[in-house]
LUMMAR-179321 format. One record per atom (N, C-alpha, C, O): x, y, z; atom name. Coordinates in Angstrom, 2 decimals, always signed. Example, Ala and Ser with C-alpha at 12.3 -4.5 7.8 and 13.67 -1.06 7.14 Angstrom:
LUMMAR-179321
x, y, z, atomo
+13.19, -5.69, +7.80, N
+12.30, -4.50, +7.80, CA
+13.20, -3.30, +7.80, C
+14.24, -3.32, +8.46, O
+12.85, -2.25, +7.08, N
+13.67, -1.06, +7.14, CA
+12.90, +0.03, +7.87, C
+13.41, +1.14, +8.04, O
END
This chain:
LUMMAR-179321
x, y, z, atomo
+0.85, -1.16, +0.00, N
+0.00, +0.00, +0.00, CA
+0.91, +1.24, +0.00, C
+1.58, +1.56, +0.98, O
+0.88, +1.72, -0.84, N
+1.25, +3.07, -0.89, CA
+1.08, +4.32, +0.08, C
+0.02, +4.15, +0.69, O
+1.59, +5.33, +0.42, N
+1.84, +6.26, +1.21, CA
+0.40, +7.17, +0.68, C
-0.55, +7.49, +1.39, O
+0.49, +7.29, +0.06, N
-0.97, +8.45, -0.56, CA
-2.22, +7.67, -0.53, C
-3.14, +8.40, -0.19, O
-2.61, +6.38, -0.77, N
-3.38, +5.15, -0.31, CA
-3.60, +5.25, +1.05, C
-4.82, +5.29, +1.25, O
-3.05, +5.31, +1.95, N
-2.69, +4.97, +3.25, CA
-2.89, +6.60, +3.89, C
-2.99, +6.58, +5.11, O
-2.93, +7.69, +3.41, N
-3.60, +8.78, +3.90, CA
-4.98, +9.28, +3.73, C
-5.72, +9.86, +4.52, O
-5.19, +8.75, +2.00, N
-6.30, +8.96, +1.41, CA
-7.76, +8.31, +2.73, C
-8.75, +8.79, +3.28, O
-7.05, +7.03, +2.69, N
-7.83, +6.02, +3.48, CA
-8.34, +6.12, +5.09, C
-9.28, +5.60, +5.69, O
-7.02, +7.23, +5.59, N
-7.34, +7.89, +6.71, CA
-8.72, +9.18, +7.02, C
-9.60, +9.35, +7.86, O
-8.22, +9.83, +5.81, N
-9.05, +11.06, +5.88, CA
-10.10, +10.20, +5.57, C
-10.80, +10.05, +6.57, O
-10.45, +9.66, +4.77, N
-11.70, +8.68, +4.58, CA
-12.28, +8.32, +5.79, C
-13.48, +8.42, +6.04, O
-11.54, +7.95, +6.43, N
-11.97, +7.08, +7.74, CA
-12.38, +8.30, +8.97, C
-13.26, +8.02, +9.79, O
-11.98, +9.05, +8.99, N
-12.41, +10.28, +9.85, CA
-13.17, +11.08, +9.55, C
-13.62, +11.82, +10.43, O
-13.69, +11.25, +7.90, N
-14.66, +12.14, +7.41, CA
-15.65, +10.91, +7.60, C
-16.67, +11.22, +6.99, O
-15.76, +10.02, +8.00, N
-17.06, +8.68, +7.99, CA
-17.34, +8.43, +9.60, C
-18.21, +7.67, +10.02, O
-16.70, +9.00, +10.20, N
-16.33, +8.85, +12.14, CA
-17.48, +10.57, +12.38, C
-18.49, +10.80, +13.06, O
-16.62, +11.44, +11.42, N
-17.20, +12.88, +11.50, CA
-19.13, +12.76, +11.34, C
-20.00, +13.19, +12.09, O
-19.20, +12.04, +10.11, N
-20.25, +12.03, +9.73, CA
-21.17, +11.13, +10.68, C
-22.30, +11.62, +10.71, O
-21.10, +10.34, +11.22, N
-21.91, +9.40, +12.18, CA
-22.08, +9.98, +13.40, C
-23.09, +9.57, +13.96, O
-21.36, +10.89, +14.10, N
-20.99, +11.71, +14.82, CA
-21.81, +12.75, +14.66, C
-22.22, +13.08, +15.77, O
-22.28, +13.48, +13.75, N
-22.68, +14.73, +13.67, CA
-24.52, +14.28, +13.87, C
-25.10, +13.27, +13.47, O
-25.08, +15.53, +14.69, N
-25.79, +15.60, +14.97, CA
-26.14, +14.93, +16.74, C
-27.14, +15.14, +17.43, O
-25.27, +14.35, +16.96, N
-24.99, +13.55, +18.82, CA
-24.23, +14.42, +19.50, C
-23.15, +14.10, +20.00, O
-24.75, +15.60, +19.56, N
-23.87, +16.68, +20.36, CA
-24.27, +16.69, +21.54, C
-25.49, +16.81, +21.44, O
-23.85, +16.60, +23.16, N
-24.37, +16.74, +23.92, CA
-25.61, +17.77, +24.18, C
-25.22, +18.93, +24.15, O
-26.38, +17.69, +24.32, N
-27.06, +18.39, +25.03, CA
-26.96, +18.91, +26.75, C
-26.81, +18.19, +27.73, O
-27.12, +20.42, +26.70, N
-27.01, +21.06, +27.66, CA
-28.22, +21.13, +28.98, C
-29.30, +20.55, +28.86, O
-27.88, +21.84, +30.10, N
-29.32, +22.23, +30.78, CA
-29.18, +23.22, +31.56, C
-28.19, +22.84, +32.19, O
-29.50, +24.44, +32.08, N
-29.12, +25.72, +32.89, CA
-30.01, +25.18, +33.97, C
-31.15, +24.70, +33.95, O
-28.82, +25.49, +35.26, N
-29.21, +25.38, +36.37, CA
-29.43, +26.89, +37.51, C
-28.49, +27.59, +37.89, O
-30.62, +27.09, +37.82, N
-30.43, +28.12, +38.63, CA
-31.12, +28.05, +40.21, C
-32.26, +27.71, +40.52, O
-30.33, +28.37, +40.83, N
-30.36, +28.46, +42.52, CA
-30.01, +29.79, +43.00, C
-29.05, +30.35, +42.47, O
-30.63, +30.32, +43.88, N
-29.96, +31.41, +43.92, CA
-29.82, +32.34, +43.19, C
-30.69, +32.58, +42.35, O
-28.62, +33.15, +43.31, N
-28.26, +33.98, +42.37, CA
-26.65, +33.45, +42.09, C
-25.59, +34.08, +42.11, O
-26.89, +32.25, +41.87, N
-25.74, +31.33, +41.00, CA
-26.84, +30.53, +39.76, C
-28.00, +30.12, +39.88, O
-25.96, +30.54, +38.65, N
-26.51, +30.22, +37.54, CA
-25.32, +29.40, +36.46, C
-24.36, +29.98, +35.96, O
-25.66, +28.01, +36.27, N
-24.43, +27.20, +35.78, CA
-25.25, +26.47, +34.75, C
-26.47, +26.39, +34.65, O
-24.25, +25.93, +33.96, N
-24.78, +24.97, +32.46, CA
-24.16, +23.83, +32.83, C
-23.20, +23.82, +33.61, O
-24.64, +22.85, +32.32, N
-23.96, +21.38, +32.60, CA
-24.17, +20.76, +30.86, C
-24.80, +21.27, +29.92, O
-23.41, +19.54, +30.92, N
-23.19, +19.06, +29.78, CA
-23.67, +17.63, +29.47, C
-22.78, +16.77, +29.45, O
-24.97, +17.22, +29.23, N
-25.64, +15.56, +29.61, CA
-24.79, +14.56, +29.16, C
-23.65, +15.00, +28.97, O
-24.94, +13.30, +28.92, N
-23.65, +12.17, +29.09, CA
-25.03, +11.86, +27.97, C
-26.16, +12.35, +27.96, O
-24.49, +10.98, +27.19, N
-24.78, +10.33, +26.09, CA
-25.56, +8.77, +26.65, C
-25.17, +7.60, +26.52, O
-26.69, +9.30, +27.24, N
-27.11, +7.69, +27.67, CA
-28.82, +8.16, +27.84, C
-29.27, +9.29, +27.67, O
-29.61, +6.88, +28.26, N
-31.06, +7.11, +28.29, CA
-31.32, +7.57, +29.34, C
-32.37, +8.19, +29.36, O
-30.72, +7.51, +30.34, N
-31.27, +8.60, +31.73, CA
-30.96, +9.82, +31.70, C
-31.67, +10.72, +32.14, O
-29.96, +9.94, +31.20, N
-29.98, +11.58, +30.85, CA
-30.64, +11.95, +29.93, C
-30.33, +13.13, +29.85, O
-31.82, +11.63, +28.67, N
-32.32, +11.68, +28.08, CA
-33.58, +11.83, +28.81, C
-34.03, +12.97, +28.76, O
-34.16, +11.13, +29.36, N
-35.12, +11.04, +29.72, CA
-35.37, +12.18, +31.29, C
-36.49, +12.39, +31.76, O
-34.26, +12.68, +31.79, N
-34.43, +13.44, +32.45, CA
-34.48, +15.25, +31.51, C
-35.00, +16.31, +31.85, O
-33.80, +14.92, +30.47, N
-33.89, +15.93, +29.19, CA
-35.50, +16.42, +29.13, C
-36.06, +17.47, +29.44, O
-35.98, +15.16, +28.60, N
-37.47, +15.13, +28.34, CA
-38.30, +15.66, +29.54, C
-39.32, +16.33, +29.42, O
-37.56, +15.15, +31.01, N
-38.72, +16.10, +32.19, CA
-38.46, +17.32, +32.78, C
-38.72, +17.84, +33.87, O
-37.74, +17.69, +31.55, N
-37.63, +19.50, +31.72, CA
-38.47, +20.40, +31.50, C
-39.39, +19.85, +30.89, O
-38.73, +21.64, +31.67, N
-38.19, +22.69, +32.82, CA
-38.85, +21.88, +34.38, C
-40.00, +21.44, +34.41, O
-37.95, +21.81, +35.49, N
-38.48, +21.52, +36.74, CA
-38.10, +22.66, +37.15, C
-37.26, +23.38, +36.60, O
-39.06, +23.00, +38.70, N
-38.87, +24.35, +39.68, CA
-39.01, +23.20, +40.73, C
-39.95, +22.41, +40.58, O
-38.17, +23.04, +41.77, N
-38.29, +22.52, +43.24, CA
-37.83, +22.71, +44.05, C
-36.70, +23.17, +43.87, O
-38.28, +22.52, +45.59, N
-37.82, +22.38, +46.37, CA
-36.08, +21.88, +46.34, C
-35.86, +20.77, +45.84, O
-35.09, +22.56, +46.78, N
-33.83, +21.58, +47.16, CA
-33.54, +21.45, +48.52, C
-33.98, +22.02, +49.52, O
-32.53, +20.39, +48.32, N
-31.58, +19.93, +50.07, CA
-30.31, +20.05, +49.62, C
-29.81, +20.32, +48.53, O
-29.83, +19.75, +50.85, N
-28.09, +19.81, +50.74, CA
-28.04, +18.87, +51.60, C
-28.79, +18.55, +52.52, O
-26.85, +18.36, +51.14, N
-26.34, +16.92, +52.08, CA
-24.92, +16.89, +52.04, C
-24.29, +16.14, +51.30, O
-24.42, +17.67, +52.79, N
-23.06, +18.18, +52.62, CA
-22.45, +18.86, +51.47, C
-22.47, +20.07, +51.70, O
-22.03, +18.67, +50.56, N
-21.73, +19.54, +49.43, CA
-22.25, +19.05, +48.17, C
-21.65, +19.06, +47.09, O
-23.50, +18.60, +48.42, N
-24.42, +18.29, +47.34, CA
-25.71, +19.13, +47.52, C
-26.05, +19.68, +48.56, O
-26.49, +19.16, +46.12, N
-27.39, +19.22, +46.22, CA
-28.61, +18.37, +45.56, C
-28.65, +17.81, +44.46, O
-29.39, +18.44, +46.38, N
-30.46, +17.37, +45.45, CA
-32.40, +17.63, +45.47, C
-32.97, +18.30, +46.34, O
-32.97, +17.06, +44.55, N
-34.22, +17.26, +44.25, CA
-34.53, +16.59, +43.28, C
-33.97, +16.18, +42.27, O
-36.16, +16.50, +44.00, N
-37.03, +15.41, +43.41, CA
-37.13, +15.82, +41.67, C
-37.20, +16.98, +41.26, O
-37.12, +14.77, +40.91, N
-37.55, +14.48, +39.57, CA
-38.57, +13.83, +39.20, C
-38.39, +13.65, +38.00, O
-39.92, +13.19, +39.62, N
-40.79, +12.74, +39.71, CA
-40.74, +12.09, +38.21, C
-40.46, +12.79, +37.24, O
-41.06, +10.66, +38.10, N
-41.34, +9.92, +36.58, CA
-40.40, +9.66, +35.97, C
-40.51, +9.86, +34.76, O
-39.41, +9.25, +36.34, N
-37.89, +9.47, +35.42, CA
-37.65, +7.94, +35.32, C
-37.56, +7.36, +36.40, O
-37.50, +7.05, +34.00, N
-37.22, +5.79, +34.66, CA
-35.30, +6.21, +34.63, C
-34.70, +7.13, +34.09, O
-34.78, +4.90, +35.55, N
-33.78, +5.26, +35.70, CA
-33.04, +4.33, +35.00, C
-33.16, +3.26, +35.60, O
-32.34, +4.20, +34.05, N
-32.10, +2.77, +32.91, CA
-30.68, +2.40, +33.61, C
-30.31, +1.46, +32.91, O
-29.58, +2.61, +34.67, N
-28.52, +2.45, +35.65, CA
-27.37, +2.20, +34.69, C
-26.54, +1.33, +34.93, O
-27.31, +3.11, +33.41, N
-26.32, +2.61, +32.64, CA
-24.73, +2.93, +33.61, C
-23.65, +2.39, +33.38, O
-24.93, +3.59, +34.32, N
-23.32, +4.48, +34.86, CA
-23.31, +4.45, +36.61, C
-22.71, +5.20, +37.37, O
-24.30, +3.18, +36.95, N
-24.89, +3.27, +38.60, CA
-22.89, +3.18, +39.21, C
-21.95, +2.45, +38.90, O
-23.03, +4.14, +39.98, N
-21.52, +3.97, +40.87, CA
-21.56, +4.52, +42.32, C
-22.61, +5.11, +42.57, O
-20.81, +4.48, +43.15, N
-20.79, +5.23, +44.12, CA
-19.13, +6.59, +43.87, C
-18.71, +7.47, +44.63, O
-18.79, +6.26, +42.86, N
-17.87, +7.13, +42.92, CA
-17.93, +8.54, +41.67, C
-18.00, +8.30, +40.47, O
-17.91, +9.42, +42.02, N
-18.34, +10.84, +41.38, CA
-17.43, +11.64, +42.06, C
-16.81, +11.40, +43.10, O
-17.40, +12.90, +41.14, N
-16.49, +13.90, +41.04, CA
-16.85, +15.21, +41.77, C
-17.91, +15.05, +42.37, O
-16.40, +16.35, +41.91, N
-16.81, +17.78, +41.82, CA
-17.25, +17.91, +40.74, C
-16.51, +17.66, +39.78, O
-18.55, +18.34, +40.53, N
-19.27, +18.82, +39.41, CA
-20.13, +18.19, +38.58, C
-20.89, +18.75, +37.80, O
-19.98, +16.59, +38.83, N
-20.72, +15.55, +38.30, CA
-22.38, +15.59, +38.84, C
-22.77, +15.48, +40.00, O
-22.92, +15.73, +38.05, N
-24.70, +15.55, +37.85, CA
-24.95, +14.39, +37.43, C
-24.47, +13.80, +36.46, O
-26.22, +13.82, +38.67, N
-26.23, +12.34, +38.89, CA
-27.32, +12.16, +38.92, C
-28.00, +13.16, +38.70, O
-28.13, +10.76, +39.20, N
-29.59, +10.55, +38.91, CA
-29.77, +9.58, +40.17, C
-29.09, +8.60, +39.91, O
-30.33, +9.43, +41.30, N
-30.73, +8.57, +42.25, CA
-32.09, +7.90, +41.91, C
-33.21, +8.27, +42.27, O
-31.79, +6.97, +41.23, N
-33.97, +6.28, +40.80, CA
-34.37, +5.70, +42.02, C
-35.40, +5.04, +41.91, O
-33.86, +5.76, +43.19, N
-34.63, +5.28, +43.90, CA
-35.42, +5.74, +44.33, C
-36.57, +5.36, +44.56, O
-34.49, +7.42, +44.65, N
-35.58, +8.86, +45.46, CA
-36.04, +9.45, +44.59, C
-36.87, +10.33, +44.82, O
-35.58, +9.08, +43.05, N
-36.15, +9.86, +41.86, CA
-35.81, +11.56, +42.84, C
-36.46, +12.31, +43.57, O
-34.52, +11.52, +42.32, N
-33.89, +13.10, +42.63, CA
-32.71, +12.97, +41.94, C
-32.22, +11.86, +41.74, O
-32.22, +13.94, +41.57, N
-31.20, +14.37, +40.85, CA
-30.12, +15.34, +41.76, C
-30.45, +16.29, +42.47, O
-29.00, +14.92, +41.59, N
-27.75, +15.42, +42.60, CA
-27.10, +16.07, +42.14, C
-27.18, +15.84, +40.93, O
-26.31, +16.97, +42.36, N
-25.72, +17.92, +42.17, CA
-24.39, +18.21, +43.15, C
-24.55, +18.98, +44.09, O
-22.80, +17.44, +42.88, N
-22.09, +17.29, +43.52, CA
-21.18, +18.38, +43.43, C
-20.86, +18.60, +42.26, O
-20.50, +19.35, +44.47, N
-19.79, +20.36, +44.12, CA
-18.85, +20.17, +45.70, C
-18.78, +21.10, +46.50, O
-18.32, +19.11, +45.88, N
-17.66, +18.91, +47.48, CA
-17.99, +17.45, +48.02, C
-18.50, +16.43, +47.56, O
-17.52, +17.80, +49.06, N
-17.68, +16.59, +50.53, CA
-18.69, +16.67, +50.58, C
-19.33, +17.69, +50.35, O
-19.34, +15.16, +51.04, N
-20.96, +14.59, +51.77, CA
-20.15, +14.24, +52.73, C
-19.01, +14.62, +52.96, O
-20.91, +13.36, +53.36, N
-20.88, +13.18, +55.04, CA
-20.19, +11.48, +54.97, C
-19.76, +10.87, +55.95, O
-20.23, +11.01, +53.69, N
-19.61, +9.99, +52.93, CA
-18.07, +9.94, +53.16, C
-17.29, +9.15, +53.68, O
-18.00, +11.22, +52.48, N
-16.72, +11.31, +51.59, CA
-15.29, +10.99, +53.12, C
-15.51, +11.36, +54.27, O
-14.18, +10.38, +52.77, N
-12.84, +9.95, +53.59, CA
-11.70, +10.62, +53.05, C
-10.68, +10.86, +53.68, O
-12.00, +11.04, +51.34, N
-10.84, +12.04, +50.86, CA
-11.55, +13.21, +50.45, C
-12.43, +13.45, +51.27, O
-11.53, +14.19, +49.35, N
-11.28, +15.31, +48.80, CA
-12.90, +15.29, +47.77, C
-13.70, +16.22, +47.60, O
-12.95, +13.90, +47.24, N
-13.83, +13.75, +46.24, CA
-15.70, +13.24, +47.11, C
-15.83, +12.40, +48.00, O
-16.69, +13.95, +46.56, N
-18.09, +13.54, +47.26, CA
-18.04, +12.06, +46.92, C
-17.49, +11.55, +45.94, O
-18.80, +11.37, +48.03, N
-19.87, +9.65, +48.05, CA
-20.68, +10.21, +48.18, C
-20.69, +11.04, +49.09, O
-22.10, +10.01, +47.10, N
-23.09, +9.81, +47.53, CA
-23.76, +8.28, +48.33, C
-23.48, +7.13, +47.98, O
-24.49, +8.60, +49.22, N
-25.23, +7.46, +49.61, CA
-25.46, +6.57, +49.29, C
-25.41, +5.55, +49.98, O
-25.85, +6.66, +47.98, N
-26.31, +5.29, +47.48, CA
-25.57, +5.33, +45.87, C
-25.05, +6.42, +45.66, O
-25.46, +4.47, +44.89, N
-25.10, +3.97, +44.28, CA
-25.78, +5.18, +42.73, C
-26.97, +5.02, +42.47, O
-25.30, +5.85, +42.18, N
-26.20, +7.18, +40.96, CA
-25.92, +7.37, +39.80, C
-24.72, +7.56, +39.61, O
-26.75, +7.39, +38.67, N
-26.41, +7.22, +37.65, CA
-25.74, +8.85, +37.10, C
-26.39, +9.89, +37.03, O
-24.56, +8.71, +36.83, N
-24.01, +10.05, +36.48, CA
-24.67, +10.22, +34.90, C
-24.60, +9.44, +33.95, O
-25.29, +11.47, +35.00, N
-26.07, +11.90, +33.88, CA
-25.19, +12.88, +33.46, C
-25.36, +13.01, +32.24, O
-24.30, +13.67, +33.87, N
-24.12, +14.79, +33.49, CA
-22.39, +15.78, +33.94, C
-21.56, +15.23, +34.67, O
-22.21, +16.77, +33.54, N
-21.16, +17.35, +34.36, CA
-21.38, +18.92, +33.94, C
-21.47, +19.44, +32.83, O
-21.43, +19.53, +35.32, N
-21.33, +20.71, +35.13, CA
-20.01, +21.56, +34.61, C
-18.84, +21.28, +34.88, O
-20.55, +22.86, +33.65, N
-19.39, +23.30, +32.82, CA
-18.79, +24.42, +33.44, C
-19.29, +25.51, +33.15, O
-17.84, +24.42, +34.21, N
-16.94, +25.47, +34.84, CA
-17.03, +25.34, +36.45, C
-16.66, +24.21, +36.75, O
-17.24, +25.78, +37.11, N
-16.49, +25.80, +38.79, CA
-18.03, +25.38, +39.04, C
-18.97, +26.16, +38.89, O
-18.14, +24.05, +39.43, N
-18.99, +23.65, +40.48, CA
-19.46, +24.11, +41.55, C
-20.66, +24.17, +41.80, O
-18.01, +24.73, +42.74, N
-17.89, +24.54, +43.85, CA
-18.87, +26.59, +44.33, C
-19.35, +27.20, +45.29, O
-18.67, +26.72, +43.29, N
-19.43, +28.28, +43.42, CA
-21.10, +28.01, +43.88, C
-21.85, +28.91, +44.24, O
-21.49, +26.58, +43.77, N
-22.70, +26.61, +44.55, CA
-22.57, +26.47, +46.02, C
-23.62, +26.45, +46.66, O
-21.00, +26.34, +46.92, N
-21.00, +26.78, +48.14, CA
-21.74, +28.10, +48.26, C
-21.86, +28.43, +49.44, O
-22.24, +28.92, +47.42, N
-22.53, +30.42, +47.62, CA
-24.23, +30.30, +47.97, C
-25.07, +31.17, +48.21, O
-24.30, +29.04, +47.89, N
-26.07, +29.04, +47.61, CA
-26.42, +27.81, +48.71, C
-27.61, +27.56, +48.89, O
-25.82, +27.35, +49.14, N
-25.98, +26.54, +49.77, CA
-27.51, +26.84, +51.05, C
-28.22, +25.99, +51.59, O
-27.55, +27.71, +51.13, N
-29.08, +28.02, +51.63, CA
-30.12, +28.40, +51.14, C
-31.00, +29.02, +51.74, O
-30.14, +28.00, +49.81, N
-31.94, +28.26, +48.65, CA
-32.60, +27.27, +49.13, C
-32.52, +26.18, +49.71, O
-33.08, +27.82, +48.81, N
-34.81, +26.86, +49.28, CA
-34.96, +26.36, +47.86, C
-34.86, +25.14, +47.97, O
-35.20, +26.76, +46.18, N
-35.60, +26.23, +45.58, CA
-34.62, +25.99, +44.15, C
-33.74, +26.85, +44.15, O
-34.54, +25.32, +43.28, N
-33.70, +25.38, +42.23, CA
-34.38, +25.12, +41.07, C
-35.43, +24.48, +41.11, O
-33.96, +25.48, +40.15, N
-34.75, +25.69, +38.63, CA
-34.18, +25.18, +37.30, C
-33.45, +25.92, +36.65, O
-34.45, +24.04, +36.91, N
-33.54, +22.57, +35.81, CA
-34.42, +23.58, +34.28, C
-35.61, +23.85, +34.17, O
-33.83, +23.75, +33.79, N
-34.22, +23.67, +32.06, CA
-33.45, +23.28, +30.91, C
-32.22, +23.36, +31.00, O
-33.94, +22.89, +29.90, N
-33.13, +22.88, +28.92, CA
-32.51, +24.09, +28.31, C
-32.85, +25.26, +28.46, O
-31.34, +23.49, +27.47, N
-30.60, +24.92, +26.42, CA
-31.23, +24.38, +25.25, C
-31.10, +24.94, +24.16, O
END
């Protein structure tokens, strides 16, 4: 195989990767609490889809150490990504409480640096830029999910 064969065949192969690809762009969702206001970035799976679909929510929130969380009512939860281990900034799905988490720190879990949630959550999502700026809000009463 030739050298010009063997590039041709590349670009081929990446304009056919490009093309299957296009149109599966994450989808976004604006989060507002407070007077903090953040975008997150959904994960390519059916629970984050389907929590897509039960957008705009207004609810009640909690905090559970450096989380936050609230009810999602109707969501099935398909457990493609169920873990107990999550990041700063990772947006998660609990189907048991049917609530959605919002990790920006330590829970009452956590033994190092990084949040445990309680129970076992399907990471749906990751918020885009400094998480930890919802320490600023940590006393709202309500939070507000929509789509971009």
């Amino acid at each position: 195989m030739t050298r010009i064969t063997r590039v041709l065949r590349s670009v081929c192969n990446r304009q056919v990767t490009m093309a299957a690809t296009a149109g599966n762009s994450h989808k976004r969702i604006r989060i507002r609490i407070g007077a903090v206001q953040l975008e997150a970035e959904l994960k390519a799976n059916k629970t984050a889809e389907e929590i897509f679909k039960a957008l705009p929510v207004e609810e009640s929130v909690n905090v559970w150490g450096e989380e936050l969380f609230f009810k999602i009512p109707a969501v099935k939860d398909h457990r493609e990504t169920a873990t107990t281990q999550v990041k700063i900034g990772d947006v998660a799905f609990w189907g048991a409480g049917q609530v959605l988490a919002i990790f920006f720190g330590r829970t009452p879990m956590s033994m190092g640096a990084d949040p445990v949630p309680a129970d076992r959550v399907n990471v749906i999502g990751r918020i885009v830029g400094d998480a930890t700026v919802l320490r600023q809000v940590m006393d709202a009463s309500r939070i507000r999910v929509e789509p971009l």
